[in-house]
C-alpha angles and dihedrals in degrees: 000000000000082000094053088039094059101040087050089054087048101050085041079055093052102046098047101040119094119277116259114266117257133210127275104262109236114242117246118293107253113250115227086270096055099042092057083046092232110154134149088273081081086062112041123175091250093061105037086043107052089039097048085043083236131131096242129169146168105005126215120219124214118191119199112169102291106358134078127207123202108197112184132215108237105032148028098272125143133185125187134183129197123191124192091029131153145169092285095052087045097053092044088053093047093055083064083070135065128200094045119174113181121249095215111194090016100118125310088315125346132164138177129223131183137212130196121191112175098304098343125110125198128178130190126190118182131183142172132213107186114304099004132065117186120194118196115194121181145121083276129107131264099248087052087062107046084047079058102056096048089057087044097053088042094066101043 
């Protein structure tokens, strides 16, 4: 009975102590665009808009691994950023367009590239400086969007 008795206490004991603490649990490892801290706040409406000569508002930001897209309220604008990217990465992003004329001199590599869809132009310039490529498609010109980049890379 003593024996019951004690087994019975212990396993009284073990159901009614604290559980045992467990570890801190570690946060999220940064992907490579959150680690270099780019986000749609480098590209705010008031900015792209003005610069692009388009009514923009309230952007929306994607994020997809490395790379960040501002969509805009109000027109068909589009930036993208791109961090840890290189000339293989560029030259894999510029085969998704057709019509690319090379922007020589414009950053470390840039190109533009041009779309026409019934009466619709769009144009996308894209360039990289270093690590980071940006691509900025819209109704605007060329020379609107590269004003923008380097804006754009100014700030970061």
């Amino acid at each position: 009975m003593r024996t019951v008795l004690g087994v019975a206490l212990l396993a009284l004991c073990a159901c009614t102590s604290p559980p045992p603490s467990t570890p801190a649990t570690e946060p999220p490892s940064s992907t490579a665009t959150d680690s270099a801290g780019v986000s749609c706040e480098d590209a705010p409406a008031d900015v792209v808009g003005p610069v692009l000569e388009l009514r923009l508002n309230h952007p929306r930001q994607t994020i997809s691994g490395n790379v960040v897209r501002c969509t805009y309220d109000g027109g068909t604008a589009e930036v993208r950023f791109e961090t840890g990217a290189d000339a293989t990465s560029f030259a894999a992003n510029r085969a998704d367009h057709a019509g690319i004329t090379d922007l020589p001199g414009f950053h470390d590599e840039a190109y533009r590239a041009t779309a026409v869809t019934g009466e619709v132009v769009q144009t996308a310039v894209a360039a990289r400086a270093g690590t980071v490529a940006i691509t900025v498609t819209s109704g605007a010109t060329a020379d609107r969007a590269q004003r923008l980049i380097d804006a754009l890379f100014a700030a970061l």
